[in-house]
N, C-alpha and C positions, 0 to 999 in steps of 0.2 A: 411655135414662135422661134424666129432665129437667135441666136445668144447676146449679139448685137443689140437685138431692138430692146430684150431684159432691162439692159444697163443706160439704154439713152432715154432724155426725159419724156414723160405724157405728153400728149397734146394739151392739155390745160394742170392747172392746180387748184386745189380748193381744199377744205379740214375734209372734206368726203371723197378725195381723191388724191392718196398717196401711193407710190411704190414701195411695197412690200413682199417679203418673200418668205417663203415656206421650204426648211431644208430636214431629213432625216436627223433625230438628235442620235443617233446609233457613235458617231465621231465627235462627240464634243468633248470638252474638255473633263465635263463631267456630268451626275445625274443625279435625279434627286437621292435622297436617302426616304426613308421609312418616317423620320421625322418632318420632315418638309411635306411629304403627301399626306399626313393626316393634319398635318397643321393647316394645309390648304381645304381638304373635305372642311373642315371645321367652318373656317371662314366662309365657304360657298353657305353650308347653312345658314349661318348667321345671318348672311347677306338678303337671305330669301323674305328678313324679316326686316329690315331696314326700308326706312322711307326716307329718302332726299326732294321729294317732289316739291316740297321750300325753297330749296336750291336751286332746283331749274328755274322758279316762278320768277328769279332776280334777274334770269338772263331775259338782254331788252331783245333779244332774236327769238320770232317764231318758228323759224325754220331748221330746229335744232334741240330736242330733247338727253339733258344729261342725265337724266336720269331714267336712260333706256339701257336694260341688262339683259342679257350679256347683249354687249357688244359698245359700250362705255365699263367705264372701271370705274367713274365715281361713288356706285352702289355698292359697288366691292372694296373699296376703300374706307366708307363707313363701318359696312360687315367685320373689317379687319379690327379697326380701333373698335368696335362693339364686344370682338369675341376676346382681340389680345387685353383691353386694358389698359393699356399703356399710360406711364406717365410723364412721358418728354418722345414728343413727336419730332422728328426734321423733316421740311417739304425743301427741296431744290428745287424752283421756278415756281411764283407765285403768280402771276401774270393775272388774270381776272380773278382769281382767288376761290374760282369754283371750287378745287380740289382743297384746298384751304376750309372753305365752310363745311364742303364734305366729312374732314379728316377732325373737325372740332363737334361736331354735333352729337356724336358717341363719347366724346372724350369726358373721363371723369370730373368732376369737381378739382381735384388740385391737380389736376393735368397740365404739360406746358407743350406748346405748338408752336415751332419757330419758323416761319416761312423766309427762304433765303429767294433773295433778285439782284440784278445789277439796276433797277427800274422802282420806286416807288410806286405802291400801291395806287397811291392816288397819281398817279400821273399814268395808269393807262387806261388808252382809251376805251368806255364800256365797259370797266370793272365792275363786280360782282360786290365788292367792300363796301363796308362804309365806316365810319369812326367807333357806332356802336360795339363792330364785332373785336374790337378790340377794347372795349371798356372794362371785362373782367380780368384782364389781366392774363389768360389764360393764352391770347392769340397775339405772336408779335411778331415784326419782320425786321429783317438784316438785310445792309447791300450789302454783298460782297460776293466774291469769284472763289468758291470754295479748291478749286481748282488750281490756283496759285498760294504757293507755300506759304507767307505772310500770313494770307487770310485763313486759312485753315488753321493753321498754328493758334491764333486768335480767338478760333472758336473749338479747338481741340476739346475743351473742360465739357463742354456743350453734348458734340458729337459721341464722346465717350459714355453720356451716362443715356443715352438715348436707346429707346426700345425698339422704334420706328422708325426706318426713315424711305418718303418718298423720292423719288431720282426722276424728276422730267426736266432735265436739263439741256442743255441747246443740240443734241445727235450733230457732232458737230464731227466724232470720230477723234476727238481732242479730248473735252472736261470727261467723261466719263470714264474711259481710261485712269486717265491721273488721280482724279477723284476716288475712284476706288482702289488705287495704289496707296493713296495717303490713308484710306480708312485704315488699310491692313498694317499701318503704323500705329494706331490706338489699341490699348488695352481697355477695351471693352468689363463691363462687369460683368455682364455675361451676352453672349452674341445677340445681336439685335436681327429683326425681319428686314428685310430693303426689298421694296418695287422697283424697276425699272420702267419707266413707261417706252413703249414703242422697240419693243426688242426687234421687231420684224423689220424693222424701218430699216432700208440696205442701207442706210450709215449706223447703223448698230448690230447689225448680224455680225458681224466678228468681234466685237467687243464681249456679245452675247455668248457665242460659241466659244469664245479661250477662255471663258470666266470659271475660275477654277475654286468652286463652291457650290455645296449641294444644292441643287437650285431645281426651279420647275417651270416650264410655260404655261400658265397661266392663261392663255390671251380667249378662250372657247370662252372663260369667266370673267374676260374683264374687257380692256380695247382691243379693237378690231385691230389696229397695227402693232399692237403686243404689251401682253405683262407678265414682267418676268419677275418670280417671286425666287428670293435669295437668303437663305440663313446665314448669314454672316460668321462664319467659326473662325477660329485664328488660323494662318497659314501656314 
């Protein structure tokens, strides 16, 4: 394939038809450590026992199982919350709320699950929500642009005590950057895990590759355009 045609768009678009790319991680910024690969073994286990098949049952499309693994992450994102635990979740981009019901159905009894959007739940269209999954208390959502200083500042307290947090947010080659610039301003109580979703995605391979934290590609276990799994240590 010429280098040219790499970088110019497909003939069509569709969720089953993105550009994505595949590079040696031998030059990245960095690799995993001994802790990240056994905290990942861990998770695939877990995963192996997890069942979302409720989940998919909400999506009103036949032509699309999310709860097919590997090659969806939603199965691996329950595995996670099943093995880590966790008591205060973050999801960046709430959108149907798949990954949402995914990331709350592991989640302990006094667990908190904050889903961040610029868009109300209820106002997109073919959401996955409904008023119930928010009745215990346990699942809540924010608009806001975690991305610009105000709004982050605002939920700083939030951020900080979080064990978890998911990142599908717009690959825009913009929020994600800055967004994990401002995390590395929080003192943490102690480091939290962070997904990435769609590492592979060419508007996130460089984002992916300078990210200077023990980290691992994930994606064999989880989406087919990437996830990248990140310990978050101080800088």
């Amino acid at each position: 394939m010429k280098l040219s045609n790499l970088f110019s768009p497909p003939p069509f678009q569709s969720r089953h038809c993105k550009r994505t790319f595949v590079a040696s991680p031998e030059d990245e910024a960095s690799q995993p450590t001994r802790e990240v690969i056994e905290f990942a073994l861990a998770v695939v286990r877990q995963t192996l026992d997890v069942d979302v098949s409720d989940v998919s049952r909400r999506l009103k499309s036949t032509t699309w199982r999310p709860d097919t693994w590997p090659g969806e992450h939603y199965r691996l994102l329950a595995g996670l919350v099943a093995h880590l635990a966790p008591t205060t979740i973050v999801e960046i981009g709430t959108l149907t709320g798949l990954s949402a019901l995914c990331l709350k159905k592991y989640l302990r009894p006094e667990g908190k699950l904050v889903t961040f959007d610029l868009v109300p739940w209820d106002k997109v269209p073919d959401s996955c929500l409904v008023p119930g999954d928010f009745a215990d208390g346990r699942l809540s959502q924010q608009l806001a642009n975690l991305a610009e200083p105000d709004a982050f500042r605002r939920h700083a307290a939030l951020l900080s005590k979080a064990d978890f947090l998911f990142v599908d947010g717009p690959k825009d080659r913009k929020f994600e950057p800055a967004f994990a610039a401002r995390l590395d301003t929080l003192a943490f109580a102690k480091p939290p895990w962070v997904i990435f979703d769609d590492i592979r995605d060419m508007n996130m391979l460089r984002f992916w590759r300078e990210l200077k934290k023990p980290k691992l590609d994930l994606s064999c276990f989880g989406h087919w355009t990437g996830t990248g799994l990140v310990y978050w240590t101080a800088p």
